[in-house]
C-alpha positions in Angstrom: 0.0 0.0 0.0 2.6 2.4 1.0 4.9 1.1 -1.9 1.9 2.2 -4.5 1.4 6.1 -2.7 5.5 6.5 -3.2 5.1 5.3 -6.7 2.3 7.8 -7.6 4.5 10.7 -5.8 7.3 10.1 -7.6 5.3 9.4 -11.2 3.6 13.3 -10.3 7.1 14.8 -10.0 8.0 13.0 -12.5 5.7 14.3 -14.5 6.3 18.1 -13.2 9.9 17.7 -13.9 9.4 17.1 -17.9 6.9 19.5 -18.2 9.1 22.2 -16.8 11.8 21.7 -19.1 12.7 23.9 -21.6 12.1 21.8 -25.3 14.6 24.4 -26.8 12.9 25.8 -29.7 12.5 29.5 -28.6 10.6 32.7 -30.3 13.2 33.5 -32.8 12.8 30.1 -34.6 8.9 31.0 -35.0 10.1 34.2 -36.7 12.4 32.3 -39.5 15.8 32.7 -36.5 18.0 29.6 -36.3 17.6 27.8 -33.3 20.2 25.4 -33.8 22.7 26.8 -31.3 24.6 24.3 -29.0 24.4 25.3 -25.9 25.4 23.8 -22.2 22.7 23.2 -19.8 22.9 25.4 -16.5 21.7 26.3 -13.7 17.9 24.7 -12.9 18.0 23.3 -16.8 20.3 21.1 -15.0 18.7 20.3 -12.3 16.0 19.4 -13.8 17.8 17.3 -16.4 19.3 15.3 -13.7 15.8 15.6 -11.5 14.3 14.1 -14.4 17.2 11.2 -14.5 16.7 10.3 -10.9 12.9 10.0 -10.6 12.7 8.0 -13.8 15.2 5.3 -11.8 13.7 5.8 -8.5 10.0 5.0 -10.4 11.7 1.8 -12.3 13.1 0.7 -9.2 9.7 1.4 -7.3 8.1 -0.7 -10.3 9.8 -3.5 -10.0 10.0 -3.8 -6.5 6.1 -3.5 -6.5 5.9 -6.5 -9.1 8.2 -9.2 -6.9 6.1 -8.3 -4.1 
């Protein structure tokens, strides 16, 4: 029982945490602007990107745990 609440938790931040991201097509692409610029990820664009990273494990793990028992 407790096992399913963490698993919906984590699914919801999960969820939160891929919304938030940035998909990195900006304005100036709509207006005919490249947007193919490489860029490094900083600041909370990386701590999402990691965010993201750990919750998707941490559900996996939650998962399969919750099929063996």
């Amino acid at each position: 029982m407790i096992l399913n609440i963490i698993q919906i938790i984590i699914s919801i931040l999960l969820i939160l945490a891929i919304l938030l991201q940035n998909r990195g097509a900006g304005l100036g692409s709509a207006f005919g602007g490249e947007g193919n610029i490489y860029r490094t990820k900083r600041g909370a664009e990386k701590f999402l990107y990691f965010a993201t990273i750990i919750l998707v494990i941490a559900f996996m793990v939650t998962a399969f745990i919750n099929i063996i028992f």
